[in-house]
DRENVEXFI-341405 format. One record per residue (C-alpha): residue number from 0; y negated, z, x. Coordinates in steps of 0.25 Angstrom, whole numbers, plus 5000, padded with zeros to 4 digits. Each point is the difference from the previous one (the first is absolute). Last residue first. Layout:
// DRENVEXFI-341405
{seq NUM north Y up Z east X}
...
***
This chain:
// DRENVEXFI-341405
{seq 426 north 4820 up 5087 east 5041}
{seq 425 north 4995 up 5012 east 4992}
{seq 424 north 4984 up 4997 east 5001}
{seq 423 north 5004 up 4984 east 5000}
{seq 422 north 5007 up 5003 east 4987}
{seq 421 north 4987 up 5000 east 4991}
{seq 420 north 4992 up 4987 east 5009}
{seq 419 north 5012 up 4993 east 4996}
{seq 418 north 5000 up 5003 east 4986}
{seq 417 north 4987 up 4996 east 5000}
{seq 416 north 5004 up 4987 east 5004}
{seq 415 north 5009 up 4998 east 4990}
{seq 414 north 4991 up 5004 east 4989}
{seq 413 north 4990 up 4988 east 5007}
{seq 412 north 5011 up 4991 east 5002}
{seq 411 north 5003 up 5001 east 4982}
{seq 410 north 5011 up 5007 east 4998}
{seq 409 north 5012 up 4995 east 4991}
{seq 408 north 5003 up 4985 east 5006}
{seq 407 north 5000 up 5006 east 5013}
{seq 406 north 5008 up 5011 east 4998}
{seq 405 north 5009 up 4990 east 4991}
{seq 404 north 5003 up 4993 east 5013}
{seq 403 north 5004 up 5012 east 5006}
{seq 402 north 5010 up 5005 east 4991}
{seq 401 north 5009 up 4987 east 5002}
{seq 400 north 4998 up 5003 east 5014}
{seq 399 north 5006 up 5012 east 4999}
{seq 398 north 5013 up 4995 east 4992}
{seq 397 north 5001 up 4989 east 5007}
{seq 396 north 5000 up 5007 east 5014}
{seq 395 north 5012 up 5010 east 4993}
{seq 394 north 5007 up 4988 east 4995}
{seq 393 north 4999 up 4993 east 5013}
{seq 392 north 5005 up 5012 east 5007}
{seq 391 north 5012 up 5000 east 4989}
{seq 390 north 5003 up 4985 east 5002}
{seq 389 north 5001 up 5003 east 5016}
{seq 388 north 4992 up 4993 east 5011}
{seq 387 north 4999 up 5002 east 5015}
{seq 386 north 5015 up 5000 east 5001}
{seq 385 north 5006 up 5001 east 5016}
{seq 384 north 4987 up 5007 east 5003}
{seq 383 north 5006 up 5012 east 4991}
{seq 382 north 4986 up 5003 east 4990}
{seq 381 north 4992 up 5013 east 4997}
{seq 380 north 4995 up 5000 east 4986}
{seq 379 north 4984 up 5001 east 4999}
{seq 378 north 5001 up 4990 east 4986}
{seq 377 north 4987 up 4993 east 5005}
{seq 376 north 5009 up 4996 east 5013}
{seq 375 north 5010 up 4994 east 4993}
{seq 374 north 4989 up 4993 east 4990}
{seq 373 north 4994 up 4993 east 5013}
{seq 372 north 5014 up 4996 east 5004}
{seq 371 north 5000 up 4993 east 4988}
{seq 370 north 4987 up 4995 east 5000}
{seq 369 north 5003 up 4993 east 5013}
{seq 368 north 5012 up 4993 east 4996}
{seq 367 north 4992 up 4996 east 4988}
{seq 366 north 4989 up 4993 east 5010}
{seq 365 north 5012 up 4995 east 5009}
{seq 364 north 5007 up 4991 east 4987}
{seq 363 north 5013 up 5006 east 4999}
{seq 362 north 5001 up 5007 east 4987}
{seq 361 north 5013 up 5006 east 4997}
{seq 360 north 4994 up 5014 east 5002}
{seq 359 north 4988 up 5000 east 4992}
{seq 358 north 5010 up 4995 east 4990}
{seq 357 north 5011 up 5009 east 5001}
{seq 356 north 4988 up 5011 east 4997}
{seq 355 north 4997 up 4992 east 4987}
{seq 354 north 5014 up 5000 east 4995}
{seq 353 north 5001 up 5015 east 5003}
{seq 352 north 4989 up 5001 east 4991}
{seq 351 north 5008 up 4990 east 4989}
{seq 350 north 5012 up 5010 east 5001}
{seq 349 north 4992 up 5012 east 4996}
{seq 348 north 4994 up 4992 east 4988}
{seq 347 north 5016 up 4998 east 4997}
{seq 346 north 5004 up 5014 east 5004}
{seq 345 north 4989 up 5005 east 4990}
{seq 344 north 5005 up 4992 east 4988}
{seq 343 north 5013 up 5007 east 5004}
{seq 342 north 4996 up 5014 east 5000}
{seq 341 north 4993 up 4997 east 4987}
{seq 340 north 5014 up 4995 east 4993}
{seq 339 north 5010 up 5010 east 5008}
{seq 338 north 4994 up 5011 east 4991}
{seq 337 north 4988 up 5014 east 5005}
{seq 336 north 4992 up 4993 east 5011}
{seq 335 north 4999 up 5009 east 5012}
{seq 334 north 5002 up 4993 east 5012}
{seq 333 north 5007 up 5008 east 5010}
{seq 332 north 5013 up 4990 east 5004}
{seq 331 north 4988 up 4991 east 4999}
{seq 330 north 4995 up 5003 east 5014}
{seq 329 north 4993 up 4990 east 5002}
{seq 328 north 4999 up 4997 east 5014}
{seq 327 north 5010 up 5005 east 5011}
{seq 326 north 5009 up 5008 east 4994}
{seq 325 north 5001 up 4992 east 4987}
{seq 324 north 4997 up 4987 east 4995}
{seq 323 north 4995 up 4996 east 5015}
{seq 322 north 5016 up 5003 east 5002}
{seq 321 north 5005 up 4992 east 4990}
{seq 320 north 4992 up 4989 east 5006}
{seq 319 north 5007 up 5002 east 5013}
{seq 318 north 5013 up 5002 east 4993}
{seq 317 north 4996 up 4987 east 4997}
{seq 316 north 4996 up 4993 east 5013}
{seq 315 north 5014 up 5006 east 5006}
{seq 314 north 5007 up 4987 east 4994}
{seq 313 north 4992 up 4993 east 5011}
{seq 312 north 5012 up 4999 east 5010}
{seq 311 north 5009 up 4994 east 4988}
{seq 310 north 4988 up 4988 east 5003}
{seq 309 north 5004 up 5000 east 5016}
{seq 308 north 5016 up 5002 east 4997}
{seq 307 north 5000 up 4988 east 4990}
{seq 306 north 4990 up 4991 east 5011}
{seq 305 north 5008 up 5003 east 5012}
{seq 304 north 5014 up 4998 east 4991}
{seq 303 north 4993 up 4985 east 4999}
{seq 302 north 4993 up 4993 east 4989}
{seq 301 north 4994 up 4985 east 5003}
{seq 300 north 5018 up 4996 east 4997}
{seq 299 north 4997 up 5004 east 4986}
{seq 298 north 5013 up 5010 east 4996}
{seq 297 north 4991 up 5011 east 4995}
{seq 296 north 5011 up 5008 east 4990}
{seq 295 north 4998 up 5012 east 5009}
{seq 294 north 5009 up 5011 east 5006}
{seq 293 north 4995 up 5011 east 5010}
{seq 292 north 5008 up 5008 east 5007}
{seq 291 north 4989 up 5008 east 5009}
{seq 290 north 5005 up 5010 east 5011}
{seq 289 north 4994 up 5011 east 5007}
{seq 288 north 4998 up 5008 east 5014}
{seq 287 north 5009 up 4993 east 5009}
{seq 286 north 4998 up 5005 east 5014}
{seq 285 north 4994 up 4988 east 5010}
{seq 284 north 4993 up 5012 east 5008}
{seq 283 north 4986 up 4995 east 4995}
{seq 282 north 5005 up 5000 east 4986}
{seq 281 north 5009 up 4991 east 4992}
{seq 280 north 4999 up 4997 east 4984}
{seq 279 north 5009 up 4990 east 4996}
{seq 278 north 5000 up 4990 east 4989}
{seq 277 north 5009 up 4993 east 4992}
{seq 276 north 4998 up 4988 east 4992}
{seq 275 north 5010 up 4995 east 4991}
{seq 274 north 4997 up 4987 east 4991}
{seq 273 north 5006 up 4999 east 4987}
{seq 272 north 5011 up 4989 east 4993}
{seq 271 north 5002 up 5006 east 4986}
{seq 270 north 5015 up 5000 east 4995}
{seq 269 north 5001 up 4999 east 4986}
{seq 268 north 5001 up 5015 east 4993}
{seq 267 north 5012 up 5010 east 4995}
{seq 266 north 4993 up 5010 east 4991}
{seq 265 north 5007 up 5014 east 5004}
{seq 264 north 5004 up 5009 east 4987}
{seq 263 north 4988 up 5007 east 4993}
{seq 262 north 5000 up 5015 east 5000}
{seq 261 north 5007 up 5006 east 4988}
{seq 260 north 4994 up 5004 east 4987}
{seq 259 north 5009 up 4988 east 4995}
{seq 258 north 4990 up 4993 east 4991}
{seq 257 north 4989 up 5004 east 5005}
{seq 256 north 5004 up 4994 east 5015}
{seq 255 north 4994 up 5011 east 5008}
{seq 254 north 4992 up 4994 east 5014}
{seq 253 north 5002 up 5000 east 5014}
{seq 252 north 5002 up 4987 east 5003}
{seq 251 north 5010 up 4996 east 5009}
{seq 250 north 5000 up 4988 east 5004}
{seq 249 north 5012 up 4992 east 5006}
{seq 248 north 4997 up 4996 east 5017}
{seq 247 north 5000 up 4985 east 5002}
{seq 246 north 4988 up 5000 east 5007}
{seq 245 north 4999 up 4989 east 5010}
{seq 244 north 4995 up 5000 east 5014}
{seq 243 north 4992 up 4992 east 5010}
{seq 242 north 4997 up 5008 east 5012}
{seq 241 north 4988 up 5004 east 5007}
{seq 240 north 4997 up 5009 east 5012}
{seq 239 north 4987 up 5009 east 5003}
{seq 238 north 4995 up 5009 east 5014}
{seq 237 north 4988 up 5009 east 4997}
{seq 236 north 4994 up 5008 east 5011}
{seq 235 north 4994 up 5013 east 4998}
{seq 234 north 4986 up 5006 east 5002}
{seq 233 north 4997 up 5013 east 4994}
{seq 232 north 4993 up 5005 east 4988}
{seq 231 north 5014 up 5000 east 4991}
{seq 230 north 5003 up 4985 east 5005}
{seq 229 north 4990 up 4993 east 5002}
{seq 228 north 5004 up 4986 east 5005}
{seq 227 north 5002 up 4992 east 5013}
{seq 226 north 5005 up 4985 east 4996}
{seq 225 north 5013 up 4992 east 4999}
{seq 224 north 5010 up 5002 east 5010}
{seq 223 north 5015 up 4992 east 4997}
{seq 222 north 5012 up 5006 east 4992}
{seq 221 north 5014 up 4992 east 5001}
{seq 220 north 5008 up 5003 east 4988}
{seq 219 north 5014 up 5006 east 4999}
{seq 218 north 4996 up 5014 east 5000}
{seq 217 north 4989 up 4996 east 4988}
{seq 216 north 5012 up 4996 east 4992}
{seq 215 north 5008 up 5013 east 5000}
{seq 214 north 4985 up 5010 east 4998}
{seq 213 north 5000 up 4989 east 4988}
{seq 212 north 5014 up 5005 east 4995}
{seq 211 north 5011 up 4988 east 5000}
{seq 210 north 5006 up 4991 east 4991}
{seq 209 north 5004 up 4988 east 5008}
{seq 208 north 4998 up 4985 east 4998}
{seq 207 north 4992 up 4997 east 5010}
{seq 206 north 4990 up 5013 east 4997}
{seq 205 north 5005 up 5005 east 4986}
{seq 204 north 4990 up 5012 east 4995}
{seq 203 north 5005 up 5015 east 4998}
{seq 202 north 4988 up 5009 east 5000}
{seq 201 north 5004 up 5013 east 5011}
{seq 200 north 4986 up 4999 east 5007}
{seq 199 north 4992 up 5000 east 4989}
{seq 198 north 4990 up 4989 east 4994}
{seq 197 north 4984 up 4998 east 5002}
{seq 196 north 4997 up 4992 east 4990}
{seq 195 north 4990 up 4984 east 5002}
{seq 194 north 4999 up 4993 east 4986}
{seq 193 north 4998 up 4986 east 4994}
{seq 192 north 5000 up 4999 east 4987}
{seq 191 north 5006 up 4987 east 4997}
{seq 190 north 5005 up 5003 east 4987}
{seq 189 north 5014 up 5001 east 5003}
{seq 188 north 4999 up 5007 east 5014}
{seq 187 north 4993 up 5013 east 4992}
{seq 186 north 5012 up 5001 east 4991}
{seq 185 north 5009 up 4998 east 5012}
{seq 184 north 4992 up 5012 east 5009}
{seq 183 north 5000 up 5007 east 4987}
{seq 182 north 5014 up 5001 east 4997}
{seq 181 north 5005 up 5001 east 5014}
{seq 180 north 4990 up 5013 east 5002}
{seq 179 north 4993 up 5004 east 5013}
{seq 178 north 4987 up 5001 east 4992}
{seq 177 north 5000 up 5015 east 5004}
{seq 176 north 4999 up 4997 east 5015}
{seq 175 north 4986 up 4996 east 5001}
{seq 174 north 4992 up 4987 east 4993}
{seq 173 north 4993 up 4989 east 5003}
{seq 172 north 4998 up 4990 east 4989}
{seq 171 north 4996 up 4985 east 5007}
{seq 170 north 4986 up 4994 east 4992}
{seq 169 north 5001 up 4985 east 5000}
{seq 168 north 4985 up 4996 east 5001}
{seq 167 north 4988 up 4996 east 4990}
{seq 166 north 5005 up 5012 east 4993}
{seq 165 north 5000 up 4996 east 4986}
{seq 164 north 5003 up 5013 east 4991}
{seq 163 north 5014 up 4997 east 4996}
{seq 162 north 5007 up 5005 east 5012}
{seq 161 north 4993 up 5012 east 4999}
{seq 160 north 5004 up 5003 east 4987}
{seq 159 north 5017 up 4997 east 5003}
{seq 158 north 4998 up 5009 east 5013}
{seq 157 north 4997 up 5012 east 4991}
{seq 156 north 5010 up 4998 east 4990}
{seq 155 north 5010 up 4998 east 5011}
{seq 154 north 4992 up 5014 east 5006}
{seq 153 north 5006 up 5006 east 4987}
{seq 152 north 5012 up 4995 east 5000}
{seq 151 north 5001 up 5006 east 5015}
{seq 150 north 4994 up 5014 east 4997}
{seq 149 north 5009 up 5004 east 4989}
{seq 148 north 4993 up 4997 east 4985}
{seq 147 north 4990 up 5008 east 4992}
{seq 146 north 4994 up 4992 east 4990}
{seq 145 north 4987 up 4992 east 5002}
{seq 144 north 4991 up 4997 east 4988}
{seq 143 north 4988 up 4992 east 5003}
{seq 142 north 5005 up 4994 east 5015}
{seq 141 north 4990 up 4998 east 5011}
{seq 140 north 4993 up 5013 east 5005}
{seq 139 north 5011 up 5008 east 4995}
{seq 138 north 5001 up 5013 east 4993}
{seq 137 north 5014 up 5004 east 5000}
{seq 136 north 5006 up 5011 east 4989}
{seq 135 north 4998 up 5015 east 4995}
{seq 134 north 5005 up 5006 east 5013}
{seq 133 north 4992 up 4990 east 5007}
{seq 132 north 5002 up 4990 east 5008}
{seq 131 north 4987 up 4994 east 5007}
{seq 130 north 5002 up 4983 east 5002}
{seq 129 north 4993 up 4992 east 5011}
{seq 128 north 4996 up 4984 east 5000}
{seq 127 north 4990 up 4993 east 5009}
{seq 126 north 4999 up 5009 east 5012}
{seq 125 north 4989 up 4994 east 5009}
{seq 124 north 5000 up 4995 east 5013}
{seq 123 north 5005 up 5008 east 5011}
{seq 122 north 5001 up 4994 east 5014}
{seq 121 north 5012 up 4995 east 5006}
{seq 120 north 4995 up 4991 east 5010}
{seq 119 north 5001 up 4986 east 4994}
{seq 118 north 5009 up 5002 east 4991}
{seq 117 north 4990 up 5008 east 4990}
{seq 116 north 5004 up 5009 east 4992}
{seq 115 north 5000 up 5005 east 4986}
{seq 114 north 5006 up 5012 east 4994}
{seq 113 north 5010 up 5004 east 4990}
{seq 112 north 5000 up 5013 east 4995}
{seq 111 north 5008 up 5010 east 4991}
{seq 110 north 4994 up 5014 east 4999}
{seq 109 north 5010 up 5012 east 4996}
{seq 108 north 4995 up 5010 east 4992}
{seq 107 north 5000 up 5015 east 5001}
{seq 106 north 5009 up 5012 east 5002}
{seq 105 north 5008 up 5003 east 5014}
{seq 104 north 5002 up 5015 east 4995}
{seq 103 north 5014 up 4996 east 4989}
{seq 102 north 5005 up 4988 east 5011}
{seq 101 north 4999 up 4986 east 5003}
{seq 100 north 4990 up 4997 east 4989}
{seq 99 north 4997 up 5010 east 4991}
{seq 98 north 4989 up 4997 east 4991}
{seq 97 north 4986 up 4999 east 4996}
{seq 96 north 4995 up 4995 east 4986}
{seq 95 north 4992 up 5013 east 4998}
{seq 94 north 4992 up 5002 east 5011}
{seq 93 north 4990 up 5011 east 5003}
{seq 92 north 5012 up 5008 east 5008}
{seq 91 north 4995 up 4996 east 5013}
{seq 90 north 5011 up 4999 east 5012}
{seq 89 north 4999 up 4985 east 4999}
{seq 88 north 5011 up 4993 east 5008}
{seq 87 north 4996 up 4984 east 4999}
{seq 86 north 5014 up 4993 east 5003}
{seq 85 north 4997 up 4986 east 5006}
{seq 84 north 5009 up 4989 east 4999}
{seq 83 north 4998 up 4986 east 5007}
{seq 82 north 4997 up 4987 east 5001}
{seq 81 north 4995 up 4989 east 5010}
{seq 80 north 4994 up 4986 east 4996}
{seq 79 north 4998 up 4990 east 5012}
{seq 78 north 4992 up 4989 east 4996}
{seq 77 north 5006 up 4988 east 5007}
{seq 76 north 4995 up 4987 east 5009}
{seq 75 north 4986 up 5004 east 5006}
{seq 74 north 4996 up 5013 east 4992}
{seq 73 north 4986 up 5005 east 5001}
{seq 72 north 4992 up 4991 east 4991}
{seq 71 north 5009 up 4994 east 4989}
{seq 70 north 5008 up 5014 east 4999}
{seq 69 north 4988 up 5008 east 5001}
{seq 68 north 4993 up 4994 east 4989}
{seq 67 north 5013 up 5001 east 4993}
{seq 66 north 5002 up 5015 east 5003}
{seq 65 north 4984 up 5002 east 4997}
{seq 64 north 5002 up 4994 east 4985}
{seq 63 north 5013 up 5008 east 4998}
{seq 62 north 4991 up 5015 east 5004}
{seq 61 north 4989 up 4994 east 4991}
{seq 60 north 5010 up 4998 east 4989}
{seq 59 north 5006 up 5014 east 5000}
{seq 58 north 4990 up 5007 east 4994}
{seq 57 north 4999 up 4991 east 4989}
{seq 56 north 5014 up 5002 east 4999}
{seq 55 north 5001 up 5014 east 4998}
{seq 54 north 4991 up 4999 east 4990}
{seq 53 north 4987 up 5006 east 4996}
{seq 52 north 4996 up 5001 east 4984}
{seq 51 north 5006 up 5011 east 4999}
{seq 50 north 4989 up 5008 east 5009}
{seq 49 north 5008 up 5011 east 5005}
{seq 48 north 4999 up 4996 east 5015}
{seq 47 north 4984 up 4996 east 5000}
{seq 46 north 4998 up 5013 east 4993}
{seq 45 north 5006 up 5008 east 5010}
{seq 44 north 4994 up 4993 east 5009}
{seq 43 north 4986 up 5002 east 4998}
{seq 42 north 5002 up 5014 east 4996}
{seq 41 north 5004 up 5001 east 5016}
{seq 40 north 4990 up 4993 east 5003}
{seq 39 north 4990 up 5008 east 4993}
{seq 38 north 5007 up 5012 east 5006}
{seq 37 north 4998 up 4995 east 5014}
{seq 36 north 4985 up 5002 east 4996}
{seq 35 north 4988 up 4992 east 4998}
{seq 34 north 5005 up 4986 east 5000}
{seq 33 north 4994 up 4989 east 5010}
{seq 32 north 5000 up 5006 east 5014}
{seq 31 north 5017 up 5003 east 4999}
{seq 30 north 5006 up 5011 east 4994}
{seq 29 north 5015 up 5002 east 5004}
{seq 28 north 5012 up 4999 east 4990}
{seq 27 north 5010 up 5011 east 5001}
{seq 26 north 5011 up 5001 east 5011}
{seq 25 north 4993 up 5012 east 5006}
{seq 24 north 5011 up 5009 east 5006}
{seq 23 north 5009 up 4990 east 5008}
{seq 22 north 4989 up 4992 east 5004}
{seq 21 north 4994 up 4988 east 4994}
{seq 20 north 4997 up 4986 east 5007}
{seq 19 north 4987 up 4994 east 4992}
{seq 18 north 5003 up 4985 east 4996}
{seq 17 north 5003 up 5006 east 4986}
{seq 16 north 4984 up 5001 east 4996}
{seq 15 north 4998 up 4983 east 5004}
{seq 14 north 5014 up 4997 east 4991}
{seq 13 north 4992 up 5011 east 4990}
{seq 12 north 4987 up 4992 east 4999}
{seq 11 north 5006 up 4986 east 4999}
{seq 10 north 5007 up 5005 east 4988}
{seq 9 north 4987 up 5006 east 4994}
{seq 8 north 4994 up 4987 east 5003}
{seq 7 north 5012 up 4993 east 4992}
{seq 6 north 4999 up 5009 east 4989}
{seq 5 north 4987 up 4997 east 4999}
{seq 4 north 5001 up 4986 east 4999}
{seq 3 north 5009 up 4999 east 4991}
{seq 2 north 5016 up 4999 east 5004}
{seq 1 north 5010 up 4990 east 4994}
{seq 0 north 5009 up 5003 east 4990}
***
């Protein structure tokens, strides 16, 4: 059902409220000029997350309308869509639907994200579809009923949506080394879901007619200087080599056939005709520091290995947003909400704020360029002269300017003058 107006303020309200960065020990909602108290905010949205009458899906459907803004305005020839897995450790014991996920004291719930980009220059967009596993289910911003399933039918499920939701460009699937699976990689191929994985270095593909491991294939290739990069703060060079290959390889799913209780036999599959892109990492002394083996089902002639090993390059921009999630934002690993239905309603308005911030950012017009860099410096963080502007000093200049405004709006000039005239004895 769709929102009333006051719900939709009061929405509004609390994306503005969750632009505040938290620390570690004061994840709770802040008070801003309007309200009275951080308690009333707090009350606020408590009862903006238990109100029934709220859906994950109306939540989710600004998030969907910025990604295909943002794909019509800030992508050139793709929409670029990375996904991942996060696990939220929380060490509170006010939840009752947490549970153990890799072993009996990591307890929580694990986040399932995709993320916009732009193929332009990498930047975040929006993240149009996430999921929250619970111990007592999913709750998912684009499915009604969810079951469990392994991460890679679920993200199929994932891609199947956003494939369905009218991009007005092809979106290419970017995913890390957990999709390298023959079962998925084919099933992805046959509905021309086009996808970019990071594979391992003992996968068998044939290169002319050979089986061989990629590290095998990559020693046969010739490698050619691409660009400098980043590479774990410090500046690296990146050669890359392409090869047409073909994935022959049985899968292996790791699944129980019910009927048996024994694990599913290996699915022979059609060969699929891919393209290998590898990438090396050297330093200043030539040593190698890493190597990408990335396979994609991009056989256009306008895509080149630079282009694959350029967008698998701006996979990091999710475990970036991730981050503004936790350490260096929001802190929800320290939210309080009591089931895995509030705390995800409040991940989804969290998501619209970090939204807004990648927006400021995006921008390139010189007057919000400015006012980005006029929030950094409201927020007082110190900056690297290499990166003037980060997503969490824009939160925390947001946040305060936010605040400001409606110090304007609340007191008349004459009050605010007064307080001026009070603090001019102290300061």
């Amino acid at each position: 059902m769709e929102l009333d107006t006051r719900l939709i303020k009061r929405y509004q309200q609390l994306v503005r409220n969750h632009t505040h960065p938290n620390g570690y020990l004061h994840a709770g909602m802040k008070a801003t000029m309007d309200t009275k108290s951080s308690f009333a905010q707090t009350q606020a949205l408590w009862r903006f997350v238990h109100n029934d009458n709220i859906s994950y899906q109306e939540l989710s459907k600004p998030l969907l309308e910025n990604s295909l803004q943002g794909c019509r305005e800030d992508c050139t020839c793709y929409g670029l869509v990375m996904h991942d897995w996060s696990r939220l450790s929380l060490t509170h014991h006010n939840k009752q639907d947490t549970y153990a996920m890799t072993h009996n004291l990591d307890v929580g719930y694990e986040l399932q994200s995709s993320v916009l980009v732009s193929d332009i220059n990498g930047s975040p967009i929006a993240t149009p579809a996430q999921n929250l596993v619970t111990a007592n289910g999913v709750h998912s911003s684009y499915q009604d009923t969810p079951a469990k399933q392994t991460h890679l039918n679920e993200l199929t499920t994932r891609i199947e949506y956003l494939e369905q939701q009218g991009f007005d460009k092809p979106l290419i699937h970017i995913i890390d080394r957990e999709a390298d699976s023959a079962y998925h990689m084919r099933q992805w191929d046959a509905h021309d879901y086009k996808f970019i994985t990071r594979v391992k270095a003992g996968a068998y593909l044939s290169y002319e007619g050979k089986s061989q491991r990629c590290s095998q294939i990559a020693g046969q290739l010739n490698f050619s200087y691409q660009r400098q990069v980043n590479y774990k703060g410090k500046a690296a060079k990146q050669y890359i080599a392409t090869a047409k290959v073909v994935l022959t390889r049985s899968a292996k799913p790791q699944a129980i056939d019910p009927a048996t209780g024994k694990r599913i036999a290996p699915i022979k599959g059609k060969p699929l005709s891919l393209l290998l892109t590898v990438s090396r990492i050297y330093d200043d002394q030539d040593k190698r520091l890493a190597t990408w083996y990335l396979l994609s089902n991009l056989q256009e002639t306008s895509v080149k290995g630079a282009d694959i090993s350029q967008w698998y390059y701006w996979r990091w921009q999710i475990e970036s947003y991730f981050k503004l999630l936790k350490s260096a934002g929001l802190q929800l690993e320290s939210w309080l909400q009591q089931s895995g239905d509030a705390y995800f309603k409040r991940l989804l308005i969290a998501s619209q704020a970090c939204t807004l911030v990648w927006r400021i950012m995006q921008v390139s017009d010189k007057q919000s360029q400015e006012f980005a860099l006029f929030l950094v410096r409201l927020s007082g963080r110190q900056m690297k002269r290499s990166k003037p502007i980060t997503a969490p000093a824009v939160m925390a200049g947001l946040f305060q300017w936010l605040n400001f405004t409606e110090l304007v709006n609340h007191y008349p000039p004459d009050k605010l003058r007064e307080f001026a005239d009070a603090a001019s004895k102290f300061v």
